[in-house]
C-alpha positions, 0 to 999 in steps of 0.5 A: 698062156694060161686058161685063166682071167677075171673081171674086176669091174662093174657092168656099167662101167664095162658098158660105158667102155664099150660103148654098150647101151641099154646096160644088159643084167648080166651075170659072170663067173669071179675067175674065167677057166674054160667051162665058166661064164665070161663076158664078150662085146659082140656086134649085133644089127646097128649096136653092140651087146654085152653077152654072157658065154662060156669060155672054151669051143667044143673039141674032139678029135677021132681018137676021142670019138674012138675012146668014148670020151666026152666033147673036151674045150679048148678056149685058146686060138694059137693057130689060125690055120688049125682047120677047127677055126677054118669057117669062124676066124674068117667071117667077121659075125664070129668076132668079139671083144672078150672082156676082162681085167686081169689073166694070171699065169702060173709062177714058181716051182712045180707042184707049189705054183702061184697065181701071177696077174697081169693087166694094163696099168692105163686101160683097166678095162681090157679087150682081148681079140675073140671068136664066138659061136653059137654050138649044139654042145655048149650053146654060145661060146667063146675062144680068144687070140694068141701071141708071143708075150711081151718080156714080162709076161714071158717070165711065167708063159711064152703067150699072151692074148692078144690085147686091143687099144679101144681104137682098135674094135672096130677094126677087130670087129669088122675087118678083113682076115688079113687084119685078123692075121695082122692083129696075131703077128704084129709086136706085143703090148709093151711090157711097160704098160704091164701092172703085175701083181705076185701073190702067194695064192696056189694056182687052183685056190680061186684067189683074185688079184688085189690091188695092194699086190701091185707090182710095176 
């Protein structure tokens, strides 16, 4: 999938969702690519707390190292087996919900591509399953889970995140790695929940998906 998603929503409303109290003065980025300010519900002692993080876990290989070139990120968790997520993915202090209301894809023909917008017609305030970590290079960060994508999103990308029903966090949160693992290999969200929104925005052009767009 692509590394692309925003946040159309206010942070009260965001909060009520989540079940987030007292309401944080929190500050994100208009469009989440890795390396911008995003926003992650994590658990903390008897509540929950909105956070500001930036998207992308540090990453560098020994050919880097050898090459001299700087830490690199990498925001998306394909693979759970990868040994970079080995002691995260299965300690549930590293779990979040990574929120959001839309993620894009790019669309259309190489070097003219546009910005397509996915979102879920009845949750307009969406959780994406994530991981966050505190690190030396970046501060707090955060990656989110992917999966194959449902008929609609796989016109523009063969992943989607891997989305969650509000009865789903606690589970996300708190539950065994073989639910982590459950979460990535069970059946996408339906494509007839997908809202779409087509634009004729080129892909590195910051446009926002609106709402005239829509698509169903």
């Amino acid at each position: 999938m692509s590394r692309l998603h925003t946040i159309l929503a206010d942070v009260q409303d965001i909060a009520a969702h989540f079940g987030v109290d007292p309401v944080p003065v929190v500050e994100h980025a208009d469009e989440m690519v890795e390396g911008n300010r995003g926003l992650v519900v994590r658990e903390s002692p008897g509540r929950r707390v909105l956070q500001t993080m930036t998207w992308g876990f540090p990453r560098i290989d020994q050919e880097m190292r050898d090459c001299g070139e700087p830490v690199g990120r990498i925001g998306l968790v394909a693979d759970l087996t990868n040994p970079l997520w080995d002691k995260t993915v299965v300690d549930p202090r590293y779990r979040c919900l990574i929120v959001l209301t839309h993620f894009a894809n790019p669309d259309g023909q190489q070097g003219a591509r546009t910005r397509t917008w996915y979102s879920l017609a009845d949750q307009p305030i969406m959780a994406w399953a994530g991981f966050c970590r505190k690190t030396p290079e970046f501060g707090p960060v955060y990656a989110g889970m992917t999966m194959p994508a449902n008929e609609v999103v796989a016109e523009t990308n063969e992943r989607m995140p891997v989305l969650l029903a509000p009865n789903e966090y606690e589970t996300w949160l708190h539950g065994s790695i073989r639910e982590v693992i459950g979460f990535q290999f069970r059946s996408p969200v339906a494509a007839e929940r997908m809202a779409v929104i087509r634009t004729d925005d080129l892909w590195r052009s910051g446009g926002l998906p609106v709402q005239s767009q829509l698509q169903l």
